[in-house]
N, C-alpha and C positions, 0 to 999 in steps of 0.2 A: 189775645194770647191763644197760642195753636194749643189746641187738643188733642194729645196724642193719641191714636186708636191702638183698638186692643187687638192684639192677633187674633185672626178667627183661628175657629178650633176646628180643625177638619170634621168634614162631614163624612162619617164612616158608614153611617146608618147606608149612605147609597150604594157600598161593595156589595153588589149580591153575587158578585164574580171573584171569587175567595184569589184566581190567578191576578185579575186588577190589585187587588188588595196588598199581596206577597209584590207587585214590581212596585207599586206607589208606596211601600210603607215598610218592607222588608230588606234589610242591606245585608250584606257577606262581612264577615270580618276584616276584610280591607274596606269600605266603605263603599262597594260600587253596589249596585240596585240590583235586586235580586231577578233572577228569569228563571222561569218556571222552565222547565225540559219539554217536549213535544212530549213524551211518552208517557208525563208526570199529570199533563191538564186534564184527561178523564177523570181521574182518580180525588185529583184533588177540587173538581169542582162536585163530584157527584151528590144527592143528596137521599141517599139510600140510607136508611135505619143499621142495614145490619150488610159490613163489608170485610173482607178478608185477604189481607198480601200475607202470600206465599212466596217470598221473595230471596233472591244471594243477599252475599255485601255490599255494602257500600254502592248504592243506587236511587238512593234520597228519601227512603222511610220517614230516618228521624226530621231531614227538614220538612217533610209534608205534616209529622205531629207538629213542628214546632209553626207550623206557619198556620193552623186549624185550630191552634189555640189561640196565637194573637187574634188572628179573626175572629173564633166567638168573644174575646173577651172585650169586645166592643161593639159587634153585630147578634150578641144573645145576650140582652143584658134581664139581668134577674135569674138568670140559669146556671146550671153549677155543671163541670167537667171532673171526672177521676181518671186520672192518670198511672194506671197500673204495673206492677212489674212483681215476679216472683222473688226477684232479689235484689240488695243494695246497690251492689255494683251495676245494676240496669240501670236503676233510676236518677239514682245520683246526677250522672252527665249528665239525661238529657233534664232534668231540673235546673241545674246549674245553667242549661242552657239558654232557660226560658229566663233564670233570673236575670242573664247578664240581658237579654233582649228588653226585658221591662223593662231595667232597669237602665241604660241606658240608651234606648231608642226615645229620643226625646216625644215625637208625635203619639208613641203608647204611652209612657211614661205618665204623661196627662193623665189618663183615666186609672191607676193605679192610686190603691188606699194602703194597701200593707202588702209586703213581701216575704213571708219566712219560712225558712231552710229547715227549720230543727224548732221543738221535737215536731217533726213530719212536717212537710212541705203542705202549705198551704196559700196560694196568692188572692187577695180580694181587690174588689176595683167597685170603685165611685157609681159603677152601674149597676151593681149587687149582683156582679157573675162573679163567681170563686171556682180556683182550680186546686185538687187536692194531689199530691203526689203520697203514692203509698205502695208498698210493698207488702205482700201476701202475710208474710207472717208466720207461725207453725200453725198449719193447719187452714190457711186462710184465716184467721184471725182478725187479724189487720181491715181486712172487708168489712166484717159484721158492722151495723149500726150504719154505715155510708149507704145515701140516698139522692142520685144525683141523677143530671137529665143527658151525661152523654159521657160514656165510656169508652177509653183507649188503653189497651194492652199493648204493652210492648214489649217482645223478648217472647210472644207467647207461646214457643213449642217448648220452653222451661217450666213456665207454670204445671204445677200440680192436681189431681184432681179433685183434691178437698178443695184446694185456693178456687177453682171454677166454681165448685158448689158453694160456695159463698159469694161468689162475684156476680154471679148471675142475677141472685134478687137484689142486688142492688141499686140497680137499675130502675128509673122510675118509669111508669107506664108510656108508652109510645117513644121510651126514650133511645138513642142511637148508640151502638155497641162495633167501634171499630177495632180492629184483632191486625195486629204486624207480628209477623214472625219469619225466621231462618228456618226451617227445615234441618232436624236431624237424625232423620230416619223411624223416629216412635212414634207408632202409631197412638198415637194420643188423643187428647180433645181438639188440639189445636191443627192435627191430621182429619180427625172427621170435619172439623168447621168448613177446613180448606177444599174438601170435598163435597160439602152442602149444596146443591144447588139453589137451594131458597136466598143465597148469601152470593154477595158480589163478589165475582172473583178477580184477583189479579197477578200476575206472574211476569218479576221484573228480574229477569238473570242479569248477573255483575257487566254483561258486554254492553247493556244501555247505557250505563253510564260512561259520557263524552270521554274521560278517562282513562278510561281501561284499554289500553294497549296491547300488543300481540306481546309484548317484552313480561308485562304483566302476565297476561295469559299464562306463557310460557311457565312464569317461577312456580305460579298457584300449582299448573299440571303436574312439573315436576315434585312440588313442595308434599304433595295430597298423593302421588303418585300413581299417575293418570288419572285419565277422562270419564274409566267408571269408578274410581277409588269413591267410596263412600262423602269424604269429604270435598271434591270437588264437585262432586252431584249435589252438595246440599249449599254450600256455600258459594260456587258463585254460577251455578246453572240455577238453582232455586228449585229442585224438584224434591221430594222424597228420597228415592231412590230405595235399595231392597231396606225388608223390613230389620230395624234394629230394637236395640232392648235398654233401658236405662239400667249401668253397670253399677249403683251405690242407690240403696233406698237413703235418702236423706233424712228422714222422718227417726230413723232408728238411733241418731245420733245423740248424749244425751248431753245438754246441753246445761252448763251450772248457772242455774238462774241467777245469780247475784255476780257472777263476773269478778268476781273480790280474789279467787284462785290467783295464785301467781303466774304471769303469760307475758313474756316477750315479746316485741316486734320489732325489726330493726330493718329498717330501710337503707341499705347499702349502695355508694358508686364509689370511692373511692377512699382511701385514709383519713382525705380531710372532713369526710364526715363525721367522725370522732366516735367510731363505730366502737372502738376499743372501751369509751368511758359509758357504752352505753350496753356493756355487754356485764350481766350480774350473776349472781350465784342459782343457780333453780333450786327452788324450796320443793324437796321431795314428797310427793302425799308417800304415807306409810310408812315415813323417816328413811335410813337410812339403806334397807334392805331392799329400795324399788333400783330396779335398774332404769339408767339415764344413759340414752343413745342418740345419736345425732345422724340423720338422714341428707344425703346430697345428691340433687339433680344438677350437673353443672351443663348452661346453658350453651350452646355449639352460634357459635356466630352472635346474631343480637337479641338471640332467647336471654330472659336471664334464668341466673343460676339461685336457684331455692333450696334454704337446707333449715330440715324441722329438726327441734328437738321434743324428743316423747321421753316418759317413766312407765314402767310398769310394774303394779306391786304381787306380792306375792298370789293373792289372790285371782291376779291373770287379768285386772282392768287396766284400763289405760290410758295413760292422758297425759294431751297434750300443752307442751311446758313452753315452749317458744317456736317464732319460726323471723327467718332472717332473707329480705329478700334482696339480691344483688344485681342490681341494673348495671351493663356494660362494665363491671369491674373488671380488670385484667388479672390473667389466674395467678398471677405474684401475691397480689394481693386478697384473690380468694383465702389460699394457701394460708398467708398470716392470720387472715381473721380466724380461720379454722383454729388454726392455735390457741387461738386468743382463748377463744372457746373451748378448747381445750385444757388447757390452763387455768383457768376459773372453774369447772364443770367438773374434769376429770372422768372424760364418757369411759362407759363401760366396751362400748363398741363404737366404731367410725364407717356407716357402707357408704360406698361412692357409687354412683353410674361412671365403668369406663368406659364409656362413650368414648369417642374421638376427643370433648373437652376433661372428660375427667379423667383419662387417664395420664395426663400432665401432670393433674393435682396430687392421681397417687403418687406418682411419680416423689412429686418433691416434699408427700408427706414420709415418704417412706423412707427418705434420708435421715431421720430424727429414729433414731434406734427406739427410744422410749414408746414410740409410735405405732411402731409398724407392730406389734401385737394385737391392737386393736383397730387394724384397717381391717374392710371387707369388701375387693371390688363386687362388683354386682353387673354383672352381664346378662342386660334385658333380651340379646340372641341369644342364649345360651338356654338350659333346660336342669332344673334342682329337683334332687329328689327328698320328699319327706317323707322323716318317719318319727314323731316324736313319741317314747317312753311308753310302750303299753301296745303299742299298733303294728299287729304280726304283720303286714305286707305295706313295703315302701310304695310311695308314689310317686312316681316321677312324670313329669310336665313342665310346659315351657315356662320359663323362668316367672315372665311377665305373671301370667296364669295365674302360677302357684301363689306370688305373693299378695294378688288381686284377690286369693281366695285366703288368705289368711285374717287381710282387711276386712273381706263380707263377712265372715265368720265370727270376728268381733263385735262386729254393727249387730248383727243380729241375737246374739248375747247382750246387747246392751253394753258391752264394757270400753266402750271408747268415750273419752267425756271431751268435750269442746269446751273455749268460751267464745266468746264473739271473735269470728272473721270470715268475713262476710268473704273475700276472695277464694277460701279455702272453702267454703260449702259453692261459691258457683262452679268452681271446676267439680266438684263432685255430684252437684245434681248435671251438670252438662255433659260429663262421659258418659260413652255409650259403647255399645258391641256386637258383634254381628258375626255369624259361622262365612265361615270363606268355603269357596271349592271343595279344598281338600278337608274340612272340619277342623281348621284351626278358630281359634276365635281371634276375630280383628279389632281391636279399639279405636277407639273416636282418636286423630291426632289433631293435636295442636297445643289450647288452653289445658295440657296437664302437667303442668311442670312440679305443683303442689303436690298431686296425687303420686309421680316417680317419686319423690322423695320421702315421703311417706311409705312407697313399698320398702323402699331402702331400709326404710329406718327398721319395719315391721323385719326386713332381714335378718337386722343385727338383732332385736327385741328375740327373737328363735331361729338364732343361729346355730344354739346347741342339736335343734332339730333337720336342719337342711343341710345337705353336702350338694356339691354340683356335679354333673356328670359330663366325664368325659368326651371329648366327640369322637368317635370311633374312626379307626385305621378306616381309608379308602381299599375294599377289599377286589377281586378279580385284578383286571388291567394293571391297574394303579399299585400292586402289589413289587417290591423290590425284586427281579432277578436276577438269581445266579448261576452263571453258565460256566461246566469247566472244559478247560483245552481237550 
């Protein structure tokens, strides 16, 4: 009788070449074998304590974390990895990403003992390496008490400077501290790292990656609006570029610890998501006398369109009551949902951005007589002047400005209260701002679609306080004459 033999177990112990390791045992999501890039093999065979990408987008970060985990978690065994990140939506993905690798990569899969997502991501393995996934937390928090032998940040010109002051000691002696990050403009910790010389440097703009085409090029230039516009210096050359300032302390926010508040979310593409049966009445804090407004960024192309609803009670706090977010819907059916919400809600006020996509939506809200009292477009080129109740000289400033200073003004009163959403606080620690030429102030574009609607909403919330100002007759040349016979 034949004796069947047992599969050998690959010998992993012999990668001391992390790039062997990623082609023999790393696949792509279609199934072919992984190859490391020319520009990628330094970086990822290095074996330095303390290293630092200053890097664009999309040029293989995350596969270099995900490929330096497989690896120790079969060539470091007995040793532990923290996987860090300032906020959920960092970490989440690339977690997810390692689980579906463990999880089905049959060759790793072998040395796996347990897997888990929640509460907090932590993977163990048959060798006694364990990887922790964790996010900062308020305050760094989240760090304290972790003691591990090799630390990887990701996302790190987000992280905060309390979250470093706790992430540092937790590091165990001689133990390895690798730092990825995007650049965006603040001079931060994650700015002086990248300027360390004691620390390895590397700088991998968005053109390394095989990829990236002149057609690409092109949109990013246009999209960031040119070659020094802040955001193309930071995201796909990978430089600093001039100094900027983070636009919302996030720390100020206050946060209801038990989450039991009542809070909408509603994920929108089309009707047949039954957005209708899932849209409820807001329970007012301070009953019936808080005002209830509905804020709208409507997204231009394949942005999506974000619209929050806030209350504000008499007392001038504020909080927020739901927010609805609408991928690729078409503005017919923006329109309806608005209603909908309307209808159920009974907003006090409606601001829209008319942008190019929202002033459609005025448009067809404005057909509804019952309506149009409570529209307010909101023209982010335009310039409002305040003056609320008590305050002898108005101030007028660009629109954007004003209502960015109505937000900070509250955060730092303390009176804007959150519950959990984790999307809405990264866009808020991740805007930024910066004096241009002429002393205007320029914000971060892109990830703030959350944040425009929100100034919206803060519009209608002291509307009674802003009027907008007119643009002035073109004077000289440009002046109508009249000549007689």
């Amino acid at each position: 009788m034949a004796v069947r033999k047992k599969k050998a177990i690959p010998d992993f112990q012999r990668f001391s070449s992390r790039r062997n390791f990623a082609e023999a045992f790393i696949y792509k999501p279609n199934g072919a074998k992984w190859n490391v890039r020319d520009y990628q093999i330094a970086s990822l065979e290095s074996p330095v304590l303390r290293k630092c990408h200053c890097d664009g987008r999309d040029v293989g970060k995350t596969s270099e974390i995900e490929i330096i985990a497989a690896w120790a978690s079969v060539c470091q065994p007995g040793r532990s990895m923290l996987i860090g990140t300032q906020f959920e939506t960092h970490l989440n993905p690339l977690m997810r990403r390692l689980y579906e690798l463990f999880s089905n990569n049959p060759l790793l899969k072998r040395n796996v003992k347990n897997l888990r997502m929640s509460p907090g991501a932590q993977f163990t393995f048959r060798n006694g390496f364990e990887i922790f996934g964790r996010i900062a937390g308020p305050n760094g928090v989240n760090f304290q008490g972790m003691h591990t032998d090799w630390q990887i940040i990701d996302e790190s010109q987000c992280m905060l400077q309390r979250s470093w002051e706790e992430l540092l000691p937790a590091l165990n002696a001689g133990g390895t501290r690798w730092v990825y990050g995007v650049p965006n403009g603040i001079r931060n910790k994650f700015y002086e790292i990248s300027k360390d010389p004691q620390w390895e440097q590397y700088l991998w703009p968005s053109r390394l990656n095989p990829g990236f085409t002149e057609d690409r090029n092109t949109e990013l230039f246009n999209f960031y609006g040119g070659g020094d516009a802040p955001g193309y210096v930071h995201n796909v050359l990978g430089m600093h570029g001039a100094p900027e300032a983070a636009l919302f302390d996030i720390t100020k926010f206050v946060n209801d610890n038990d989450n039991s508040r009542d809070y909408q979310f509603i994920c929108a593409k089309s009707q047949a998501d039954g957005y209708a049966c899932k849209c409820e009445t807001c329970e007012l804090p301070g009953g019936d006398s808080a005002k209830l407004v509905l804020g709208i960024d409507c997204g231009f192309s394949n942005d999506p369109t974000e619209m929050t609803i806030w209350a504000q009670t008499k007392t001038g706090h504020t909080y927020a009551m739901g927010r609805v977010h609408c991928a690729n819907m078409p503005y017919p059916e923006q329109v309806d949902l608005i209603r909908v919400l309307d209808k159920i809600n009974d907003f006090d006020c409606i601001a829209i951005d008319d942008g190019a996509a929202g002033i459609a939506v005025l448009q067809e809200l404005a057909v509804r007589e019952e309506m149009v009292d409570k529209l307010l477009p909101i023209s982010f080129g335009g310039r409002l002047t305040w003056q609320p109740h008590g305050v002898l000289w108005p101030v007028t400033r660009p629109t954007k400005e004003t209502l960015t200073g109505l937000i900070s003004r509250a955060l730092h009163l303390k009176r804007i209260h959150l519950v959990t959403d984790s999307e809405r606080i990264t866009q808020y620690g991740s805007q930024t701002a910066q004096y241009s030429r002429s002393g205007r102030i320029v914000y971060s574009k892109g990830n703030d679609h959350i944040i425009d609607a929100d100034r919206c909403a803060f519009a209608a919330l002291h509307r009674d306080e802003l009027s907008v100002v007119e643009p002035q007759t073109p004077q000289g040349s440009f002046e109508p004459r009249v000549e007689s016979c």
